[in-house]
N, C-alpha and C positions, 0 to 999 in steps of 0.2 A: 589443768588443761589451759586455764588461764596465762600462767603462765609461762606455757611454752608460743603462747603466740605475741607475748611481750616480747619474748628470747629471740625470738624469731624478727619480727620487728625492729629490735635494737640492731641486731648483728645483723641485719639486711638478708635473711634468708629468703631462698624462692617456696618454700615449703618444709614440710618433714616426713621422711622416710620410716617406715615404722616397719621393725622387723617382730614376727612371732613367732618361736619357738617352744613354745607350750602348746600342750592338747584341750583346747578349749571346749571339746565336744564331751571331755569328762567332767570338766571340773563347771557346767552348765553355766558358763561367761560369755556364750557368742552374745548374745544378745546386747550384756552390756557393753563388752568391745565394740559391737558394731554402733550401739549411741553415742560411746565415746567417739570413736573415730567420723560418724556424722556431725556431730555437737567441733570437734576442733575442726573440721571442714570449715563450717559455718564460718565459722568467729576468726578462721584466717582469712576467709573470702572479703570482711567487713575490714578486718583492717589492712589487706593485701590481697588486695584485687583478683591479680595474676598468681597467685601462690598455689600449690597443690598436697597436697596430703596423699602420698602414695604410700600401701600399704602390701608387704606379703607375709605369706602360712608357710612355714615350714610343716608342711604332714611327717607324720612317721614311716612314710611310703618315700619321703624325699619329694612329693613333688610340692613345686614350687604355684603359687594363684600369686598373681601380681594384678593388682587391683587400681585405678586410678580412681577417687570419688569426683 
């Protein structure tokens, strides 16, 4: 995680787009996705102010949650 906000950083990114395509209600990850995806929020905020971390779910239904933290 660390990492991608170096990445981010160096290459002047305004954020990162995070796509999912896994069934996370099976394999019982929401919870960690959702720390991860709060925890790199954070630590972009700290070192890019203005940056955003938007995320969405592919369901198996096709719909799409497009989420900004």
């Amino acid at each position: 995680m660390y990492s991608l906000v170096k990445l981010a950083d160096y290459f002047k990114f305004d954020g990162w787009l995070i796509n999912i395509e896994v069934d996370l209600s099976q394999s019982g990850k929401i919870d960690e996705m959702r720390k991860f995806l709060a925890l790199l929020t954070t630590e972009m905020h700290k070192q890019i102010p203005h940056s955003e971390v938007i995320w969405f779910l592919l369901l198996r239904l096709f719909l799409v949650h497009l989420v900004s933290f």
